[in-house]
GURO-382678 format. One line per field, with one value per residue: residue number from 1; residue in one letter; x, y, z of N, C-alpha, C in turn. Coordinates in nm, 4 decimals. Layout:
n: [NUM, ...]
res: [A, ...]
n_c1: [X, ...]
n_c2: [Y, ...]
n_c3: [Z, ...]
ca_c1: [X, ...]
ca_c2: [Y, ...]
ca_c3: [Z, ...]
c_c1: [X, ...]
c_c2: [Y, ...]
c_c3: [Z, ...]
***
This chain:
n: [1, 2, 3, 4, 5, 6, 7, 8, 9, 10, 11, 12, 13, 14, 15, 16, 17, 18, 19, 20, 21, 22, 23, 24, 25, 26, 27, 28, 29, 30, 31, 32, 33, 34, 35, 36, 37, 38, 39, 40, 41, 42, 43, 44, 45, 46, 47, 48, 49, 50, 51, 52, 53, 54, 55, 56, 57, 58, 59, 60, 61, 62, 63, 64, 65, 66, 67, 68, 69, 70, 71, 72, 73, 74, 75, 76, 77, 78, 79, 80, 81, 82, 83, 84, 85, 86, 87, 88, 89, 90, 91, 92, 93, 94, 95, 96, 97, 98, 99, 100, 101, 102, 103, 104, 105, 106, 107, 108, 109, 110, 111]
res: [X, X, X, X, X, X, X, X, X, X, X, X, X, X, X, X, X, X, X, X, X, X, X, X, X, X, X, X, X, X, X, X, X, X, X, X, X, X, X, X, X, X, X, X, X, X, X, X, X, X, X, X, X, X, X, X, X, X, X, X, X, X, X, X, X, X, X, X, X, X, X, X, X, X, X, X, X, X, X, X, X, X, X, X, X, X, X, X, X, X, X, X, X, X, X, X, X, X, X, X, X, X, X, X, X, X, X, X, X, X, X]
n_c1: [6.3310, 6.4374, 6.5456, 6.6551, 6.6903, 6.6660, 6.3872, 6.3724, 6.3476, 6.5841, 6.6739, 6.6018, 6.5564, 6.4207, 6.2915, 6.2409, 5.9953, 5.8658, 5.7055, 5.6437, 5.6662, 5.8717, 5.7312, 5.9284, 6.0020, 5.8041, 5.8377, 5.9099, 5.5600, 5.2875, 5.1386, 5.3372, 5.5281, 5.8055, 5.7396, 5.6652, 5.8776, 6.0556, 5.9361, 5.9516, 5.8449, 5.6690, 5.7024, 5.5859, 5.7836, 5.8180, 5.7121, 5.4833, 5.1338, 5.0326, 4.8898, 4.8243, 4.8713, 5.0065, 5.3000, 5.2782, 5.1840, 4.8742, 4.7132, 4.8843, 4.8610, 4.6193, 4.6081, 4.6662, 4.6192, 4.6871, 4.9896, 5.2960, 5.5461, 5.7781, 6.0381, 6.3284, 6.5007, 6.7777, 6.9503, 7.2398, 7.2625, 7.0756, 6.8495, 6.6315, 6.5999, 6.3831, 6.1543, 5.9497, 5.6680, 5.4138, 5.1411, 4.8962, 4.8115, 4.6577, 4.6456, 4.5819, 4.4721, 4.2226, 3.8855, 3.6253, 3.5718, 3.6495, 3.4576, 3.2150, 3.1961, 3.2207, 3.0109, 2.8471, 2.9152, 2.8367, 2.6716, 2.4884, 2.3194, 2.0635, 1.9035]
n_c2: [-8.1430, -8.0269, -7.9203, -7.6536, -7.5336, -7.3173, -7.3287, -7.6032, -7.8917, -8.0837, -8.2296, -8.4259, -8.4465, -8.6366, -8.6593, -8.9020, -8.8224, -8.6912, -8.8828, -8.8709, -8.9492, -8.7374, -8.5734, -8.5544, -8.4723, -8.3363, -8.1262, -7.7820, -7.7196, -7.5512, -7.3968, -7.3432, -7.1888, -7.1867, -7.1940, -6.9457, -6.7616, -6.8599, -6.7456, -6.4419, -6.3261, -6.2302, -6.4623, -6.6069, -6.5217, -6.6846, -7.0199, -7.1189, -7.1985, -7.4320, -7.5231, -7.9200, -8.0508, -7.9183, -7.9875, -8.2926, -8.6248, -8.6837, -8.9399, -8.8605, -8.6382, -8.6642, -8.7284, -8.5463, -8.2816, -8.0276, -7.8739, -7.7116, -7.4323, -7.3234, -7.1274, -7.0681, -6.8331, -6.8216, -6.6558, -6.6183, -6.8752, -6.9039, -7.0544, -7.2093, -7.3451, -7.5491, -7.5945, -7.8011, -7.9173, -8.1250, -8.1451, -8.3030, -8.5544, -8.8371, -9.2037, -9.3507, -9.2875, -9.0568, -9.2445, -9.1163, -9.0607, -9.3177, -9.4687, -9.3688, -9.4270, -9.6824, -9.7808, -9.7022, -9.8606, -10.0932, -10.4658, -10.5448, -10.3982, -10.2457, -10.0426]
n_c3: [-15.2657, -15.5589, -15.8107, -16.1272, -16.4451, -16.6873, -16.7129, -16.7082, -16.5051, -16.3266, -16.1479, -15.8771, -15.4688, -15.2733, -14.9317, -14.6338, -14.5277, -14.7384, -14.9643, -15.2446, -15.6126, -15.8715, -16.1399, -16.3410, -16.6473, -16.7133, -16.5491, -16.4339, -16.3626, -16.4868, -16.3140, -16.1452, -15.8882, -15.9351, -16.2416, -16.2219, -16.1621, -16.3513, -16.5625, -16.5159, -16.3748, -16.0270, -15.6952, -15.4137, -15.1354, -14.9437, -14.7887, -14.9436, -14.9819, -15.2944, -15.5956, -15.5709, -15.7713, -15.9521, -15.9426, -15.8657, -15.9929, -16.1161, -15.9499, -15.7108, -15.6462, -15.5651, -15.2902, -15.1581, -14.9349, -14.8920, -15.0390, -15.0482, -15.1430, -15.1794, -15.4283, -15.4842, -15.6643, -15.9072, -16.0095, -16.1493, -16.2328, -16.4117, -16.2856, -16.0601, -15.7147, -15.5982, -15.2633, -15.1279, -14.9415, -14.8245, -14.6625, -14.4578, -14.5975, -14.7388, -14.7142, -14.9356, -15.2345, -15.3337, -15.4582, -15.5260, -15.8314, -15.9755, -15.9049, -15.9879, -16.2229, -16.2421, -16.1671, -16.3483, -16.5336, -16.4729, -16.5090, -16.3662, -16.2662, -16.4267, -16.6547]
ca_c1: [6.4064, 6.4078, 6.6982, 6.5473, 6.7715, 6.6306, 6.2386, 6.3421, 6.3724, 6.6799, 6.6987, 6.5308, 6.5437, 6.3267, 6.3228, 6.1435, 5.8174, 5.7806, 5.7998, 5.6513, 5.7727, 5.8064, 5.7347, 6.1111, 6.0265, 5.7356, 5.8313, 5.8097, 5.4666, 5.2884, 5.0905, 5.4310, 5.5739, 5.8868, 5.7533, 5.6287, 5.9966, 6.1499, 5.8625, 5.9983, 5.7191, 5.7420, 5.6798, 5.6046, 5.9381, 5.8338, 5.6532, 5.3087, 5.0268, 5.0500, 4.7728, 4.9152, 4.9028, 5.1138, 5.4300, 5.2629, 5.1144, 4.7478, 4.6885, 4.9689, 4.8326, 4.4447, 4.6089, 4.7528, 4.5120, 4.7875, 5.1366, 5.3094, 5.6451, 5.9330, 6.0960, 6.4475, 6.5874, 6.9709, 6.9841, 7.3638, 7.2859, 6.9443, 6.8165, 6.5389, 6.5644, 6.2657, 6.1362, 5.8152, 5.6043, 5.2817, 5.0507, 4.7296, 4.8717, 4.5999, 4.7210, 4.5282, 4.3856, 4.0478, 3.8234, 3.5069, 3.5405, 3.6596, 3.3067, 3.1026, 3.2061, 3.2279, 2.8956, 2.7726, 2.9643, 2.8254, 2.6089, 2.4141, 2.2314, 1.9639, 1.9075]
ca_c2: [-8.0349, -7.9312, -7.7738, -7.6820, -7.5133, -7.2693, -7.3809, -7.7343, -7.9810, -8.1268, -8.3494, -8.4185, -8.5379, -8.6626, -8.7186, -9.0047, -8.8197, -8.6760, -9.0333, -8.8957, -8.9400, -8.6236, -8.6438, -8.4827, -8.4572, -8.2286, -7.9887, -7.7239, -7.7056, -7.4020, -7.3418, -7.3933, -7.0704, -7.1751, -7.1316, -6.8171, -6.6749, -6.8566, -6.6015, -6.2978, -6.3041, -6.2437, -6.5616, -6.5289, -6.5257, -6.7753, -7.1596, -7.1042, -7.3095, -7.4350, -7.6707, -8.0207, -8.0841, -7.8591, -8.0474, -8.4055, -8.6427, -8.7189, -9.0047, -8.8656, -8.4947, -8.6491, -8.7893, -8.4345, -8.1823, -7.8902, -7.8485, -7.5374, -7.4331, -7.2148, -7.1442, -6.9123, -6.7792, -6.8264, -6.5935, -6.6413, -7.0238, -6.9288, -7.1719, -7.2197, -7.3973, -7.5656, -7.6825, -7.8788, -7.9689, -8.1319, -8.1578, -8.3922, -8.6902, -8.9500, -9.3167, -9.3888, -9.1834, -9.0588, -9.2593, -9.0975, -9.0755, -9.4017, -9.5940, -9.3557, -9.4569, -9.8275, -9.7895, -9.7193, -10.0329, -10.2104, -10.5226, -10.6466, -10.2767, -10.2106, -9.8932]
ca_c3: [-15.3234, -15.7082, -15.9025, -16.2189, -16.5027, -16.8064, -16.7180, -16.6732, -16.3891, -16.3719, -16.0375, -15.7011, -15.4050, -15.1246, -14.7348, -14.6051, -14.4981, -14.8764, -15.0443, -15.4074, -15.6735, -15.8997, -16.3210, -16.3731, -16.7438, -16.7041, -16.4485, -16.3573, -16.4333, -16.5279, -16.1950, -15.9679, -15.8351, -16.0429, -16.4002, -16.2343, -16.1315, -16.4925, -16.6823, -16.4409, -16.2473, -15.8676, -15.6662, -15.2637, -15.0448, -14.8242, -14.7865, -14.9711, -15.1519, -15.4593, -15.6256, -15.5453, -15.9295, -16.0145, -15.8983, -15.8392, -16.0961, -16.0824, -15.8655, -15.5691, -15.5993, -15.4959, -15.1383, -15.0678, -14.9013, -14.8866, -15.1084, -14.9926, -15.2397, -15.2076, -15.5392, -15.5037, -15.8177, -15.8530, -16.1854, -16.2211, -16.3049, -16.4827, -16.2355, -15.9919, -15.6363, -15.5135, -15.1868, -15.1126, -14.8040, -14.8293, -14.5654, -14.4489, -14.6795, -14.7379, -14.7380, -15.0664, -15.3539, -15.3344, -15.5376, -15.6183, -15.9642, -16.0364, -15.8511, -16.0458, -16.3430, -16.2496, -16.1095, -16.4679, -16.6425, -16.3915, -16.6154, -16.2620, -16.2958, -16.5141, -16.7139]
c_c1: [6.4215, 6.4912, 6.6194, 6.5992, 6.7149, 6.4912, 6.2565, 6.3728, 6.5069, 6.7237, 6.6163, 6.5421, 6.4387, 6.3482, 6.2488, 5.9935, 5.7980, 5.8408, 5.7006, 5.7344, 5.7350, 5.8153, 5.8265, 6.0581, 5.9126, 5.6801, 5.9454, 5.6457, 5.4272, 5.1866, 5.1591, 5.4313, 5.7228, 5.8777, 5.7381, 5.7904, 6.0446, 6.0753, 5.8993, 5.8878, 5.7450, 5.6269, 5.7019, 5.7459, 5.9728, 5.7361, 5.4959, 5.2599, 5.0176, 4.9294, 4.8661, 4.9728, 4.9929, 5.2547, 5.3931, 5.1446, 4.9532, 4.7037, 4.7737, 4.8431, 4.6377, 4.4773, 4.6785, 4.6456, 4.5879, 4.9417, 5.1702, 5.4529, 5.6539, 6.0293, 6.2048, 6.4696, 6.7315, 6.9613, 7.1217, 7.3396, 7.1516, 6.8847, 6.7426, 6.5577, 6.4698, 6.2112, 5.9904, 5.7748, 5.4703, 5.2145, 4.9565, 4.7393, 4.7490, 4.6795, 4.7448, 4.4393, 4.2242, 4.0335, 3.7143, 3.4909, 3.5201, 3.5072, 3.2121, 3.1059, 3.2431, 3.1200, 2.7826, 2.7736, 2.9030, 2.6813, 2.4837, 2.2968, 2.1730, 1.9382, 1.7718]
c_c2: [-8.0643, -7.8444, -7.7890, -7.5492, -7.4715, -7.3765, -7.5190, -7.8383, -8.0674, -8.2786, -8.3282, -8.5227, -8.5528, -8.7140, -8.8170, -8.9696, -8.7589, -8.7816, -8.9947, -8.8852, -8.7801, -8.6692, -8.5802, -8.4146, -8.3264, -8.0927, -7.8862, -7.6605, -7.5616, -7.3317, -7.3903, -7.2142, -7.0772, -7.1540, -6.9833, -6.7416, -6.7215, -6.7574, -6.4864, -6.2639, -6.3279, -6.3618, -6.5142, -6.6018, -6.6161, -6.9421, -7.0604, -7.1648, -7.3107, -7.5434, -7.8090, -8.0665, -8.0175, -7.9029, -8.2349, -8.4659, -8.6852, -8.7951, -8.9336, -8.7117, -8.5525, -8.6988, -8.6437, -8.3151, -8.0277, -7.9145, -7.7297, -7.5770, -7.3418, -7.2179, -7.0403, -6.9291, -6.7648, -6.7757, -6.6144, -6.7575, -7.0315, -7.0759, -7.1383, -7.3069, -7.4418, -7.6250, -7.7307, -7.9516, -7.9975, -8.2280, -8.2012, -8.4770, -8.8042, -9.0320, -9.3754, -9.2735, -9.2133, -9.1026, -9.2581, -9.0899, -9.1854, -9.5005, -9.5368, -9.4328, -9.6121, -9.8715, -9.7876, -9.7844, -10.1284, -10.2999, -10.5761, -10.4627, -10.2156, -10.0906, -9.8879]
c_c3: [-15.4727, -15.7909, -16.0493, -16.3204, -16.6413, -16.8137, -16.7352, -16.5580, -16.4216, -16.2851, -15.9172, -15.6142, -15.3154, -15.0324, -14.7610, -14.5535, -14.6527, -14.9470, -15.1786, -15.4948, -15.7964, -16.0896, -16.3278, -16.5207, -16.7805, -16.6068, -16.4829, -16.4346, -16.4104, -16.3949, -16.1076, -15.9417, -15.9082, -16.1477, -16.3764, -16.2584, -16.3076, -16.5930, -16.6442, -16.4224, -16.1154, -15.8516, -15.4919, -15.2389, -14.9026, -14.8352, -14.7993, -15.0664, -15.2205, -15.4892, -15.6307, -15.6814, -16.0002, -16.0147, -15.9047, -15.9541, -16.0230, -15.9914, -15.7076, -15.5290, -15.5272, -15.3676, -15.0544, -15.0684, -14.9327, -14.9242, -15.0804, -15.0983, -15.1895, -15.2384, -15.5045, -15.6216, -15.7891, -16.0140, -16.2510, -16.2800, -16.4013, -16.4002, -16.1159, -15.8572, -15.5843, -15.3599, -15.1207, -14.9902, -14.8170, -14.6739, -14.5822, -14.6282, -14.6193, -14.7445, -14.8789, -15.0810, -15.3034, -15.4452, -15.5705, -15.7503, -16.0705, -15.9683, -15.9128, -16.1701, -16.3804, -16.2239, -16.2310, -16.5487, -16.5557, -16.4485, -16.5032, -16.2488, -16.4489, -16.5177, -16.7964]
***
């Protein structure tokens, strides 16, 4: 959960099955469903997908197959509620990117 106060994040918490952690200082990012509602843009009315990146930093968002969000608007407090469920949680980050590119420093392969 996500309270999040004139387009900024203010606090959060987490259960024990969502153990990330969230970047506080750069949320809500600009593909949540919260920057949508703080621009007065409609946002769906119920638990739906969001790109995992949009809420989670780089390394967490590559172990999460599906992030679903549902942002309420509390206009008296200019403030945003969030709540977050991510689904099909790897253990560890995918790392294809990082073996290609270790695969090309690599001094025991000839070029």
């Amino acid at each position: 959960m996500i309270w999040s106060v004139a387009n900024r994040a203010r606090w959060f918490v987490r259960s024990d099955a969502f153990r990330f952690f969230l970047p506080i200082a750069e949320l809500p990012a600009e593909g949540s469903f919260a920057a949508q509602i703080f621009r007065g843009e409609a946002a769906p009315t119920e638990l739906a997908p969001v790109r995992p990146d949009a809420w989670l930093d780089r390394q967490a968002a590559e172990t999460v197959d599906i992030l679903l969000e549902h942002s309420i608007s509390l206009p008296n407090y200019n403030a945003v509620l969030t709540l977050l469920w991510a689904y099909k949680v790897e253990t560890t980050p995918k790392r294809h990117d990082e073996e290609v590119v270790l695969d090309d420093l690599d001094p025991r392969i000839s070029r």
